[in-house]
C-alpha positions as CSV (number, residue, x, y, z in Angstrom):
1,X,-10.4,0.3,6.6
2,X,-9.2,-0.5,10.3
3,X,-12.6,0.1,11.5
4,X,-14.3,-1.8,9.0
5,X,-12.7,-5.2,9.0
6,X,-13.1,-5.0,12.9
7,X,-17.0,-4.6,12.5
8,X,-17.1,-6.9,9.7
9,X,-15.6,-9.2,12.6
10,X,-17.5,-8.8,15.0
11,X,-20.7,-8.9,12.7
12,X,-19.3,-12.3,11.2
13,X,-18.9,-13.6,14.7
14,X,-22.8,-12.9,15.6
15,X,-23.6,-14.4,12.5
16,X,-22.1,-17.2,13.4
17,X,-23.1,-17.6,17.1
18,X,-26.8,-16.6,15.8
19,X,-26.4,-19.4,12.7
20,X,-25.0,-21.9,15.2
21,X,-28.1,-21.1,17.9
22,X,-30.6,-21.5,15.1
23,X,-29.0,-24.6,13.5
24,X,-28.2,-26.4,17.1
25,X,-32.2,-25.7,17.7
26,X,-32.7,-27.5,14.1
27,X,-30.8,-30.4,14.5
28,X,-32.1,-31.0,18.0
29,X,-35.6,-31.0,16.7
30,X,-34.6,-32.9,13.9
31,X,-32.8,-36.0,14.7
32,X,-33.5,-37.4,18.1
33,X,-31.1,-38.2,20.7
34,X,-29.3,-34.4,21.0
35,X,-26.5,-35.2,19.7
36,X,-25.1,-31.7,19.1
37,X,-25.4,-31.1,23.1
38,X,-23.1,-34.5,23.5
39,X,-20.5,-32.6,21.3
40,X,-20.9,-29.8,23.2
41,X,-20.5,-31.1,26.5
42,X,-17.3,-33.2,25.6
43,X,-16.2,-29.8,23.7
44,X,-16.6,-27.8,27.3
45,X,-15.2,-31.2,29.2
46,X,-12.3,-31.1,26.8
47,X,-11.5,-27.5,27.6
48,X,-11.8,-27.9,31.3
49,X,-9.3,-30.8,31.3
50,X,-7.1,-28.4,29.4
51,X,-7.4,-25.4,32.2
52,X,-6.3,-28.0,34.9
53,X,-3.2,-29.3,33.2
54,X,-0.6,-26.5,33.5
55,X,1.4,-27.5,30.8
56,X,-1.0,-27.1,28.2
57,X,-1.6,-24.1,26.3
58,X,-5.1,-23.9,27.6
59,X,-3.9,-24.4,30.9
60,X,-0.8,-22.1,30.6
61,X,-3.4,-19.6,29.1
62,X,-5.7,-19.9,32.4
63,X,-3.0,-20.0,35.2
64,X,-1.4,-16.5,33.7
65,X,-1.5,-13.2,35.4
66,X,-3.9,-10.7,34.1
67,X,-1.3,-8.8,32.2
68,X,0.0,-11.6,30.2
69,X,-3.4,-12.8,29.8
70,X,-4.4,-9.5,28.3
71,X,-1.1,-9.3,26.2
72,X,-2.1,-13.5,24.2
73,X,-5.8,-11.8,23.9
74,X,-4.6,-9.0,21.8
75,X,-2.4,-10.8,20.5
76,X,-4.5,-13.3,19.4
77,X,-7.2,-10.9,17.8
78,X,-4.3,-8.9,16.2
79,X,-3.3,-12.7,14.3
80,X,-7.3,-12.7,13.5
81,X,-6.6,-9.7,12.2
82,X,-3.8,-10.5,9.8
83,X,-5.6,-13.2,8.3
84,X,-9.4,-11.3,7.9
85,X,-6.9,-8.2,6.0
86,X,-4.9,-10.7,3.6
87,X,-8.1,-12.4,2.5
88,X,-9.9,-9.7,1.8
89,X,-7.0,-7.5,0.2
90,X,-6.2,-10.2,-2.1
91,X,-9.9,-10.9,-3.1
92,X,-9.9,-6.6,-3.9
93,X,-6.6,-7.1,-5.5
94,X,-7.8,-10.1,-7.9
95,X,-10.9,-8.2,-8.3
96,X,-9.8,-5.3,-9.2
97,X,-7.1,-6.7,-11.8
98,X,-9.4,-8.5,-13.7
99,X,-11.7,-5.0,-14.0
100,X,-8.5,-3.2,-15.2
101,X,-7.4,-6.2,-17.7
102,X,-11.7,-6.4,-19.3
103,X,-11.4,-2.0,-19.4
104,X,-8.0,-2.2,-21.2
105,X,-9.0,-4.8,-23.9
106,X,-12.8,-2.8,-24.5
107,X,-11.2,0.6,-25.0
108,X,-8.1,-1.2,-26.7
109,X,-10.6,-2.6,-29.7
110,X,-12.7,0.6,-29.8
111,X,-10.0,2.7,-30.7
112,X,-11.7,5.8,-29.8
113,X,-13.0,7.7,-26.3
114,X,-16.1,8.3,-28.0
115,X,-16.9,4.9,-29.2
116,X,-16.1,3.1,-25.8
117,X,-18.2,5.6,-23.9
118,X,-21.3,3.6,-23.8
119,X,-19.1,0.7,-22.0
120,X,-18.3,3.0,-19.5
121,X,-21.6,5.0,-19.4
122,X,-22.1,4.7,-15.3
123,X,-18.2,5.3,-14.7
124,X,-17.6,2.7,-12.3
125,X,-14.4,1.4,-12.0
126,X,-10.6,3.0,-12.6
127,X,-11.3,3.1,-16.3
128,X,-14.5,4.0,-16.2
129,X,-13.2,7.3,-15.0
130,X,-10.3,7.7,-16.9
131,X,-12.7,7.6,-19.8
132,X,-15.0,9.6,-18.5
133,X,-12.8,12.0,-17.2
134,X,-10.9,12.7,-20.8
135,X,-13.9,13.4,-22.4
136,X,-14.9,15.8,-20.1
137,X,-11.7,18.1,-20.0
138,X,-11.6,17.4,-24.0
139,X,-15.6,18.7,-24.2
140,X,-14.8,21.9,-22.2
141,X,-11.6,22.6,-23.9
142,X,-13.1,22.1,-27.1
143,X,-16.3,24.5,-26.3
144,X,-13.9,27.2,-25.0
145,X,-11.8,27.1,-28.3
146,X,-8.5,25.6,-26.6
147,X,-5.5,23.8,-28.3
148,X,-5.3,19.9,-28.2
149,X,-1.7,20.5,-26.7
150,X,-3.5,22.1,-23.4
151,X,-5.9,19.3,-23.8
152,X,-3.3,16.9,-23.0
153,X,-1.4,19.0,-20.5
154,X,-4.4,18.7,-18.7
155,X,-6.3,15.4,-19.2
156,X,-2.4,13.5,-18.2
157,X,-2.8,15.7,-15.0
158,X,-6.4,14.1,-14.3
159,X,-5.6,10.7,-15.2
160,X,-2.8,11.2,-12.8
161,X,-4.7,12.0,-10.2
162,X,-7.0,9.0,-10.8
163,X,-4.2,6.6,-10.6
164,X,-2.7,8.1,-7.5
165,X,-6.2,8.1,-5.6
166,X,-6.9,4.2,-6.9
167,X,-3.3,3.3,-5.8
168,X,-3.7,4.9,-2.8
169,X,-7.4,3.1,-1.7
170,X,-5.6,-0.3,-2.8
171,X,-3.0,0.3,-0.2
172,X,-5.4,1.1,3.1
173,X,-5.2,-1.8,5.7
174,X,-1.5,-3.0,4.2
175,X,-0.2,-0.7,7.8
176,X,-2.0,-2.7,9.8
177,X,0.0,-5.8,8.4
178,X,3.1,-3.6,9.0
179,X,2.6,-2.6,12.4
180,X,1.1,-6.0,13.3
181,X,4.6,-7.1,11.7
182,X,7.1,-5.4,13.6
183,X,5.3,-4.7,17.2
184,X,3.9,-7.9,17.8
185,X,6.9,-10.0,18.9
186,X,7.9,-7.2,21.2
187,X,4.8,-7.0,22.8
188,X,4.9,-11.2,23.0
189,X,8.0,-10.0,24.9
190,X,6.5,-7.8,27.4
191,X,4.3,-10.5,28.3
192,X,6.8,-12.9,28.6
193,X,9.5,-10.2,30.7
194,X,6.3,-9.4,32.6
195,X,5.7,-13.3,33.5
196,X,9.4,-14.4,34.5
197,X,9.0,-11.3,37.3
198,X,6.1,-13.2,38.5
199,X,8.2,-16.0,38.6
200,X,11.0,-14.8,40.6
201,X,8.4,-12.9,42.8
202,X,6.8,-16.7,43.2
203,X,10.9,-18.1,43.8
204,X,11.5,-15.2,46.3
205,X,8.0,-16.2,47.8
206,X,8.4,-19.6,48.4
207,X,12.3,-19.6,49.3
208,X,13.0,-22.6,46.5
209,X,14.2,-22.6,43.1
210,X,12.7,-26.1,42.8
211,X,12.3,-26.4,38.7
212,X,8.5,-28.0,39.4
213,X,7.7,-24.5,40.9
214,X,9.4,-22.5,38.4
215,X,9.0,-24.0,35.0
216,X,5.1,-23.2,34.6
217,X,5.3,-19.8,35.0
218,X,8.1,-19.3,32.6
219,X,6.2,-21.3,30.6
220,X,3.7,-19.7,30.4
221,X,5.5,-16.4,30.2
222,X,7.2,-17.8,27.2
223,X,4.2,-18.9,25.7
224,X,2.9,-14.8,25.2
225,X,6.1,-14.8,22.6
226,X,5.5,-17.9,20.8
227,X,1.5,-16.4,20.3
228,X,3.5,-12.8,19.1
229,X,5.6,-14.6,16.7
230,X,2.7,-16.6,15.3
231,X,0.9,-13.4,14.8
232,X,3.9,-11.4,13.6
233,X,5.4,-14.3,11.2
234,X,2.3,-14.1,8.9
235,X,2.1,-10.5,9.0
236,X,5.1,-10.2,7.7
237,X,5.1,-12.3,4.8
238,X,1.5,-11.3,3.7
239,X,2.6,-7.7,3.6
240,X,5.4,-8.3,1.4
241,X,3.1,-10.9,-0.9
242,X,0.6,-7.6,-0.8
243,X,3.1,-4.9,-1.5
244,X,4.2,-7.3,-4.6
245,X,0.7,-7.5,-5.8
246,X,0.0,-3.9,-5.6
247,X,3.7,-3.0,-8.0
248,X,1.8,-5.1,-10.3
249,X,-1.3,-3.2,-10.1
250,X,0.2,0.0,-10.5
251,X,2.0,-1.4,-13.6
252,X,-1.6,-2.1,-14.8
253,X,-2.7,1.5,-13.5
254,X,-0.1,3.0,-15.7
255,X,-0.9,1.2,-18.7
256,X,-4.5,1.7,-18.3
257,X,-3.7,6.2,-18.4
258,X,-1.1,5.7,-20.9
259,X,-3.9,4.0,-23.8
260,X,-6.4,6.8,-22.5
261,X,-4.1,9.3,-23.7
262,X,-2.8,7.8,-26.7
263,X,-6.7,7.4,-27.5
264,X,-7.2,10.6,-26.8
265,X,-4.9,12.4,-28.8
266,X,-5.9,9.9,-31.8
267,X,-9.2,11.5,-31.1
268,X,-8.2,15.2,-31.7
269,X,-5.8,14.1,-34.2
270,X,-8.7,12.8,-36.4
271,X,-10.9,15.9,-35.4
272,X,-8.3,18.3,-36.7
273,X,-7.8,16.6,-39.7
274,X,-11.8,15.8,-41.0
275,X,-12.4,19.3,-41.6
276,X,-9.3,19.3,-44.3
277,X,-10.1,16.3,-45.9
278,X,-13.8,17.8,-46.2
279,X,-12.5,20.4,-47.7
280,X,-10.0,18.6,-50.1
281,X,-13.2,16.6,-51.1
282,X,-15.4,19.2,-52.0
283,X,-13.1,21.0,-53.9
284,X,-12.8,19.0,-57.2
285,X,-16.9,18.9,-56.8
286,X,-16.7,23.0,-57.4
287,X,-14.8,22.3,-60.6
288,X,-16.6,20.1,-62.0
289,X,-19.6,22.1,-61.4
290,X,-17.6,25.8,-63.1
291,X,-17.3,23.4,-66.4
């Protein structure tokens, strides 16, 4: 899940640079002047004037040591990160709700496995394979002569299974947001422990403790913890809103087995008892055909 968010990523951020290539081409050919390369040039103006003022982020950003620099980097991409997994885990989780809510209602007004099968006939989806997966165990059970209370043994055992596994693929990428949670202030501290040495190495360098000479490379150091909280603040709080959403989804999961298998055993319940009331049927026909 890790590795696909990252290439999904890095593909979205080709797309854009390609998208904003081709549609800087497009306006320049359409409207005259070229004005996008006016924005562009005060963009880059704007971002030098923000690497020569020290106390800007920008400039903070530019006059750090390579360490510290590397440290806001990955910090920044692991707060990228954060965001690209919340959006798409909560799109999945939405999705995936509204699947379970359409399969419980269709096999809920069927009433039967065998009626709801053609709803289910690819097998997509968590109910989809419920379904499918009941009548399978109940066909081979049935063609080796077993009883329904194997049946059921075994088909609760399957479904199970399938909850477990759909449970468990709902949860990938929600350790990213945990580890992102709890290591990225620390490692916004490392930078920031490794920048105040800097600045004692620059106070023992210059013999002065002049604040002027000081303050921007605390600053700076300091700013590597604010960019780890910032990243590990909305890490933390999207994990716990995930973790909620996913108690709900296994609620749903649970429901979802639970009807299979009261369906089921209506199933064999009404399979046992048609050959009796055949038989109950056909009996007054005998006796009115002896007279």
């Amino acid at each position: 899940m890790k590795t696909k968010l990252i290439r999904y990523g890095v593909l979205t951020t080709l797309t854009v640079l390609a998208g904003g290539a081709f549609a800087q081409d497009a306006v320049q050919s359409a409207v005259p002047g070229g004005w996008l390369d006016g924005v562009v040039a005060g963009l880059s103006e704007w971002l030098q004037r923000a690497g020569e003022d020290e106390l800007s982020a920008m400039g903070m950003f530019m006059a750090a040591d390579w360490v510290v620099k590397a440290v806001m980097i990955s910090l920044a991409f692991a707060s990228v990160l954060t965001w690209l997994i919340f959006v798409a885990k909560t799109a999945d989780l939405f999705w995936q709700r509204a699947r379970l809510k359409r399969g419980f209602r269709r096999m809920d007004a069927h009433g039967t496995l065998t009626g709801v099968t053609a709803v289910f006939s690819n097998s997509k989806g968590v109910v989809g394979r419920m379904v499918h997966a009941a009548l399978r165990e109940r066909d081979r059970s049935a063609a080796a002569g077993l009883g329904k209370a194997g049946i059921k043994e075994r088909v609760s055992s399957e479904l199970g299974r399938i909850e477990a596994g759909a449970a468990r693929s709902m949860m990938s990428g929600t350790g990213v947001l945990a580890n992102i949670g709890s290591t990225a202030p620390f490692v916004g501290l490392f930078g920031t422990v490794w920048g105040i040495m800097n600045s004692f190495i620059s106070i023992s360098e210059s013999n002065t403790t002049n604040l002027a000479v000081v303050a921007p490379g605390i600053a700076e150091a300091l700013l590597a913890t604010a960019i780890g909280l910032v990243a590990a603040i909305p890490a933390v709080i999207f994990y716990n809103l995930i973790a909620r959403g996913l108690g709900g989804y296994k609620v749903m999961l649970a429901d979802v087995s639970a009807l299979v298998e009261r369906t089921l055993s209506r199933d064999l319940d009404l399979a046992e008892q048609a050959p009796n009331v055949a038989a109950v049927q056909t009996v007054p026909e005998l006796a009115e055909a002896a007279e």
